[in-house]
Steps between C-alpha positions, in 0.01 A plus 500: 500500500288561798210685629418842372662759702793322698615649812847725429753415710791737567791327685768601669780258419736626791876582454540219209608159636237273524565405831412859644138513252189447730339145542190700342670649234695181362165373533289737294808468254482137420116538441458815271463453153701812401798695678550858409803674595815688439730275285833497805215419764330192281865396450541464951184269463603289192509190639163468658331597140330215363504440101078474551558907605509729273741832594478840388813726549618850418761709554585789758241803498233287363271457844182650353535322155555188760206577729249571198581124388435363813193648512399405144554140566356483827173682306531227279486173712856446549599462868846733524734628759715799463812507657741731667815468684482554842130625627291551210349791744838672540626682209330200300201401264261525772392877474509492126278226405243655756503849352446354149251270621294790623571675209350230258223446779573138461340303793774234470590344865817529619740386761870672631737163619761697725875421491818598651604839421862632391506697838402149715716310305789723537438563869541124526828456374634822699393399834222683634501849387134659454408366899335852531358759233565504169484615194506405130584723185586402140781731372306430137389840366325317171167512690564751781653872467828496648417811710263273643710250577734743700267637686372169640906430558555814697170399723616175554839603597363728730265311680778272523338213353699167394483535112479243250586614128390326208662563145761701642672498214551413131736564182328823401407538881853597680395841711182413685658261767770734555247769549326271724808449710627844505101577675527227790831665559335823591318317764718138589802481612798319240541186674128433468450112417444497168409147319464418090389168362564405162261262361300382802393190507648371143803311463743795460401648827747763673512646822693839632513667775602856524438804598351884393855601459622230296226316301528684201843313449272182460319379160146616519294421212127400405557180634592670862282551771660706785417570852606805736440497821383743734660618788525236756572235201833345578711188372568129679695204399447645140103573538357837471235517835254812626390393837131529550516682806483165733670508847777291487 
């Protein structure tokens, strides 16, 4: 199936609706011979798969064992793409299937299809809240210590960047985004805009807007991403806005 040596895509498939998934990226997706990618994620894409496509699929906390197969069948002729939600560059496959590919010195040729990221998409759907610097941190200490993670909060807070948090928050996960608030409090004041997105981009999508004070009274899970603004950040005719700095 193919030439020896296949280029390796890894594709960003944006915030799941197909609508919102790159021209290039739908593209690359109807011509690949293989898909690779987290079973939830394959499932947003499901109707574009072809029966002529073969799909492999695992579970959460499987990236490597999903990145080594990508790069075995792309070794072996196959032409493949490796998805992620979102940017395959941000918090994605992107940065795994290079390291590995270094590490098995593999001169396979590969190519990084961009997509809409959970911070872009949210910002969307709130208005226009990251119009000036910003940051994003994943509350997720699988991969990163947690005293890591609060260190880059308290710098963000302080510099008084607009923040965008990804996996604020899970079932076993309850204490992190309340530590996260409780830090922006030291530096924001409470009626800083506050926005959380449930499910961007999918059918269930849900939009609040809050505040420091009161967001923890929201649902904030895995499927959340939520956005605190800094300290000009205000709300409109229910959008969240931080002027640029233009003269009006």
């Amino acid at each position: 199936m193919g030439m020896k040596f296949n280029k390796l895509f890894i594709v960003g498939i944006g915030p799941g609706s197909l609508d919102q998934m790159s021209r290039t990226a739908y593209q690359v997706l109807k011509e690949v011979e293989v898909i690779v990618g987290y079973k939830t994620y394959l499932n947003l894409i499901d109707d574009m798969i072809s029966e002529n496509q073969e799909v492999y699929a695992s579970g959460m906390r499987k990236e490597k064992e999903r990145a080594k197969k990508a790069i075995e069948l792309t070794k072996k002729g196959y032409k493949v793409a490796i998805i992620s939600s979102g940017d395959a560059g941000v918090y994605g496959m992107a940065g795994l299937v290079y390291e590995l590919i270094e590490e098995q010195d593999c001169k396979i040729e590969t190519e990084v299809i961009a997509g809409i990221t959970a911070a872009n998409a949210a910002a969307s759907i709130l208005g226009a809240p990251l119009m000036h610097d910003y940051a994003v941190i994943s509350l997720s200490d699988l991969l990163t210590p947690w005293q890591q993670i609060e260190k880059r909060l308290k710098a963000a807070a302080q510099a008084d960047f607009i923040t965008a948090l990804y996996n604020p928050s899970s079932s076993k996960r309850t204490e992190q985004i309340k530590i996260a608030r409780n830090i922006f409090l030291q530096y924001r004041q409470e009626k800083t805009p506050v926005g959380i997105v449930q499910s961007a981009g999918r059918e269930n999508e849900e939009k609040i807007i809050t505040n420091l004070a009161e967001m923890l009274e929201n649902d904030i899970n895995m499927l959340s991403t939520v956005i605190i603004g800094n300290s000009e950040t205000y709300v409109s005719a229910d959008k969240i806005i931080t002027p640029r700095g233009y003269n009006l």
